[in-house]
N, C-alpha and C positions, 0 to 999 in steps of 0.2 A: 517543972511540971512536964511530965508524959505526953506526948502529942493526942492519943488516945483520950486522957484526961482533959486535956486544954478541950478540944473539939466536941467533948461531953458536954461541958462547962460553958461555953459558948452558946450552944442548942440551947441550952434552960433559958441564958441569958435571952437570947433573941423569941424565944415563945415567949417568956416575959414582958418581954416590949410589945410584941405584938398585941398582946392580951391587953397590956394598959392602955394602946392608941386606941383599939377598940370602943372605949370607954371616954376617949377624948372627942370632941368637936371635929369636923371633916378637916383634912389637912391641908393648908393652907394654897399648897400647889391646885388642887384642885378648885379648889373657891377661885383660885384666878384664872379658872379654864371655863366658862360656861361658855353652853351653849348661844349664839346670835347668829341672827338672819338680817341681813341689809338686803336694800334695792340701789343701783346703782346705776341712775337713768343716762346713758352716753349723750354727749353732745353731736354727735356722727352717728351717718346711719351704717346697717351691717355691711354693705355692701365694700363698704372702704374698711377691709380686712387688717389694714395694716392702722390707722391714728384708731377706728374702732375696735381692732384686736388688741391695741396695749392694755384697752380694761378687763378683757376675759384675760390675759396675762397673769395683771395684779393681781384678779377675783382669784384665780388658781391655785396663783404662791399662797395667797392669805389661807386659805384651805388647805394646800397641801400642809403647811408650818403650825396648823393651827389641828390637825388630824382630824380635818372635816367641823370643828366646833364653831370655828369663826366660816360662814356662807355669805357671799355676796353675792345677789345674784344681778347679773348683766343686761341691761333694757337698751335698745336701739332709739335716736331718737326720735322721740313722736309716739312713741308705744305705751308712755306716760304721761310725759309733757314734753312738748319741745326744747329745741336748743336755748332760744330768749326767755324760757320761763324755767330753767331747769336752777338757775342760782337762785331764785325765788322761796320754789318748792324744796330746793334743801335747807335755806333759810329759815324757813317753816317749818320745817321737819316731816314735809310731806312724801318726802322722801330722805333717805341720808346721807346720800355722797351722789356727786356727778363726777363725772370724767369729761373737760371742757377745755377751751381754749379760754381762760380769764377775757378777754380783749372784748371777747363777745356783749359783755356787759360794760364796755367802756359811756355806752350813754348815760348810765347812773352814777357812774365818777370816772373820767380818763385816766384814773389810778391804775383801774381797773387790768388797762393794759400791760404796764409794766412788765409784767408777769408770762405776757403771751411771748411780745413781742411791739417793737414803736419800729417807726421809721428811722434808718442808720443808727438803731442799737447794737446791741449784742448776736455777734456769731455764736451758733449751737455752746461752744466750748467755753465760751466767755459766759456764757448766761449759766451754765454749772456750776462756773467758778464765782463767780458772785450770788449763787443763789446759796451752795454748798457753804463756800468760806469768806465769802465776800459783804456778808449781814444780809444780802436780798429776802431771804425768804425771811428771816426773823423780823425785815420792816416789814412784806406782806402779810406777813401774818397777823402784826399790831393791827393796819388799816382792817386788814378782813374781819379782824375781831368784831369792825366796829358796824360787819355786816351779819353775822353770828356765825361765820364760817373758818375754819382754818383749810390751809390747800399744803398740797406738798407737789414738786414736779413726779410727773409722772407720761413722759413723753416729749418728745423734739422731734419736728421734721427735716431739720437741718436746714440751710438757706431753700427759701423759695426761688422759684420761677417770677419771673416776672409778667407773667397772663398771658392770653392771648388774643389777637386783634384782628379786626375784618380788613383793616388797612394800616399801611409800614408807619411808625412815628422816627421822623428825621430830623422835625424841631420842635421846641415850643409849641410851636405852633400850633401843630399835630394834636395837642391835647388839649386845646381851648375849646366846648363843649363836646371834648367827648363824654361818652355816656359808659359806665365802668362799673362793674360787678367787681367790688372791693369791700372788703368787710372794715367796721371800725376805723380807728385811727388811722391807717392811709389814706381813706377818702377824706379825711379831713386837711391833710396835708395835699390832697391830689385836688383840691377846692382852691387851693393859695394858687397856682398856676392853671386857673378854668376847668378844669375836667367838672365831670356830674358824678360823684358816686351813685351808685347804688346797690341797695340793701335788698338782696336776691337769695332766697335761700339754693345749697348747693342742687334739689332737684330741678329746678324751675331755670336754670341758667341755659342750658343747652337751647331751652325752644325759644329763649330771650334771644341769644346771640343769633339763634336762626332765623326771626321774624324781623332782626335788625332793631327791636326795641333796647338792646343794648348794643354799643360797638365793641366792647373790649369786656374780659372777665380773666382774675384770678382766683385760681386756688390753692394746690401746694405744689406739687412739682409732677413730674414723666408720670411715675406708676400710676399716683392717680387722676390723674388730667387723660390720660389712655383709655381710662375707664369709661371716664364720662365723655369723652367724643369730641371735644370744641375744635379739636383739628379740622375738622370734614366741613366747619362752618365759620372759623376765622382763623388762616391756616399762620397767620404770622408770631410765632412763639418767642418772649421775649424774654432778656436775661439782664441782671440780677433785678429779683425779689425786694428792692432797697424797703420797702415796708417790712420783711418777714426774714432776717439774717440767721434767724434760729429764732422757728415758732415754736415756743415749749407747751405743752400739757401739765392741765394738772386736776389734782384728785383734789374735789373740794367738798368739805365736810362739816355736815350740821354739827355748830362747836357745843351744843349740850350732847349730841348723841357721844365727840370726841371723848368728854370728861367722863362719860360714864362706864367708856373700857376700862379694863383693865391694864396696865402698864405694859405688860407683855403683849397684846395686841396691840397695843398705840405702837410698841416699836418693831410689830409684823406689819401693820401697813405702810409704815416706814419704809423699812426693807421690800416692803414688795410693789410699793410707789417708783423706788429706785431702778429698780429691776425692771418695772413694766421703761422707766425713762431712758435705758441703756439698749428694750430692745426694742425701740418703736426706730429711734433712728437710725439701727445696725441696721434693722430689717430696709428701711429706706434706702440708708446707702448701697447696701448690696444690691435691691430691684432698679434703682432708677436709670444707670446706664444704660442695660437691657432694653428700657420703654424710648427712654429718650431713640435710641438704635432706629426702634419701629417705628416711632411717630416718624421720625425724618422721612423713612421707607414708605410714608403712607402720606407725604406730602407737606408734615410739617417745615415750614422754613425758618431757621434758627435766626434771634435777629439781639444784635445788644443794643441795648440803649444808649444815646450818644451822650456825650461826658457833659456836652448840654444841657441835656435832658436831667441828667442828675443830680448837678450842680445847681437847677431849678428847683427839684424837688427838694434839696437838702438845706438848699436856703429858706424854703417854706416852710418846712420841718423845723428850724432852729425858731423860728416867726412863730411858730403854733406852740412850740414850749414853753416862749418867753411869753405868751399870752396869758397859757393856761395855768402858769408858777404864780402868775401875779394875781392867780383870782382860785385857787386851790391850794392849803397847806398842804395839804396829803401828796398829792400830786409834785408840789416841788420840794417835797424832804426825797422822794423815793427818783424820780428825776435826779435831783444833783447828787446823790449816790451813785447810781446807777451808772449818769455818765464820767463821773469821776473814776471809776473802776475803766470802763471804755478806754479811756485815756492811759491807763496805767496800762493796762491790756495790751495794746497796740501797739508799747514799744518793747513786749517781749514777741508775737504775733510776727511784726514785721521783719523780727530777726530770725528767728527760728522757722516757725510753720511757710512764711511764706516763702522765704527763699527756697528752702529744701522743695516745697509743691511746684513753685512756679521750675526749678532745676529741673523736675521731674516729670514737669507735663511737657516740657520741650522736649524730652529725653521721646516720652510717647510720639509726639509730634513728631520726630523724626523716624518713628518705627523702631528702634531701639530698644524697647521694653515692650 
């Protein structure tokens, strides 16, 4: 056939087609593009740009991927409902997704936490690797079902700081009624060796540590601890976080609103859950050197905890597992997963990562790099 001829033949054919879908039912790509609006009430307020900018992050991908059909729009918290009521209200469906620290809601089941972050769990990288290929998320997601919600990570601060103090802790001792701005399951374990937690939300902390109604308070680490000022009022800054080894975020979602997308946005907020969790903790580790820089420069005095002190805590912490395994299934299926992976963890960790970091922070240490 004549090219001329072919390319005649062709045109009829394809006006043809067109003419018949005409006549057909909308096509099926589009039935799975509809238009939706979500609210997406944050567990953080605006002000802390970085754990409350990974949700305008995700909100954006899901938009931009979605050509503006899929909208989520982003609430600060309190502007809805608060941090303690926001797993409620999605529950409910009175809203349909939060962006939260799981741990928060450890009072209604210490499952809860897993998910955040417990005391000498998982580093940042280990909680990827078991949430990603290691079953974690697909057990949390069974227990959450049993709350009406499914989560996916979508944020890590990487290891925390250890808080800050009106006065140095050197033993034991040091922490037998102190008074501590500690969220969730840490305070539970900072109970087994005297400490007082307390359940402080993050605005109210500053004028606590300043009137001495509490002595000690943490949060996440340099950049945002900078923000809020606890330097200028209990300058003793303490190091590691053994509560928060890698605090993860996560996007949690009323499980009827889930089922009712469509596939192809089930697996945009997927992708864009991932994406807010890859850049909440880039963005950390690049800012907190910088902060930590200035707090020292403004008086903070850097302090580690003695092997002591951890060895205290960590023993309490083994005490508060075996407690709560024996009186919650939930709790110790997701527990001895969790620390079984830890274990396996550790002995590729201790070969690999840590050599080469500790090789290389000495290398800095000498001026070298």
């Amino acid at each position: 056939m004549k090219r001329r001829e072919f390319l005649k033949t062709a045109s009829v054919g394809t006006v043809g087609a067109v003419a018949a879908a005409a006549t057909l039912p909308m096509p099926a790509i589009a039935q799975s593009a509809p238009e939706v609006k979500w609210r997406l009430t944050s567990g953080f307020p605006k002000s802390l740009d970085t754990i409350y900018g990974a949700a305008e992050v995700f909100a954006k991908a899901v938009a931009e991927a979605t050509d503006n059909k899929f909208q989520i729009q982003v609430f600060g918290s309190g502007e809805i409902v608060g941090t303690v009521q926001a797993l409620d209200a999605v529950a409910s469906g009175t809203v349909e997704m939060t962006h939260t620290a799981s741990y928060y809601y450890w009072g209604k089941d210490p499952t809860f936490a897993f998910a955040t972050a417990v005391p000498f769990g998982l580093n940042s990288r280990m909680q990827n690797g078991w949430m990603y290929h290691g079953g974690g998320m697909d057990l949390l997601n069974e227990f959450y079902k049993k709350h009406n919600v499914i989560a996916f990570p979508a944020g890590n601060t990487g290891a925390q700081m250890g808080g800050w103090y009106r006065k140095e802790i050197k033993s034991v001792e040091d922490l037998k009624g102190l008074k501590m701005r500690i969220g969730g399951f840490g305070g539970k374990v900072l109970q087994g060796v005297g400490g007082v937690p307390q359940q402080i939300p993050g605005g109210d902390i500053y004028p606590a540590l300043e009137r001495g109604t509490i002595d000690s308070a943490e949060w996440v680490g340099p950049y945002d601890d900078e923000k809020l000022g606890f330097y200028k009022v209990a300058p003793f800054y303490y190091y590691p976080g053994w509560w928060e080894g890698g605090a993860m975020l996560h996007n949690m979602i009323n499980l009827n609103k889930w089922n009712e997308l469509p596939k192809s946005y089930q697996q945009v907020i997927r992708s864009a859950s991932a994406e807010a969790n890859v850049w909440m903790q880039a963005k950390y580790d690049a800012l907190n050197a910088a902060a930590l820089k200035r707090l020292v420069a403004n008086g903070a005095q850097l302090r580690a905890f003695p092997t002591e002190v951890l060895d205290a805590c960590f023993n309490s912490a083994k005490t508060v597992y075996a407690e709560i395994s024996g009186q919650n299934a939930d709790f110790k299926k997701v527990h001895d997963a969790m620390m079984a992976y830890r274990a396996e963890a550790y002995l590729w960790f201790q070969l690999s990562e840590y050599t080469f970091d500790i090789y290389m922070m000495n290398q800095q240490r000498k001026k070298t790099i």
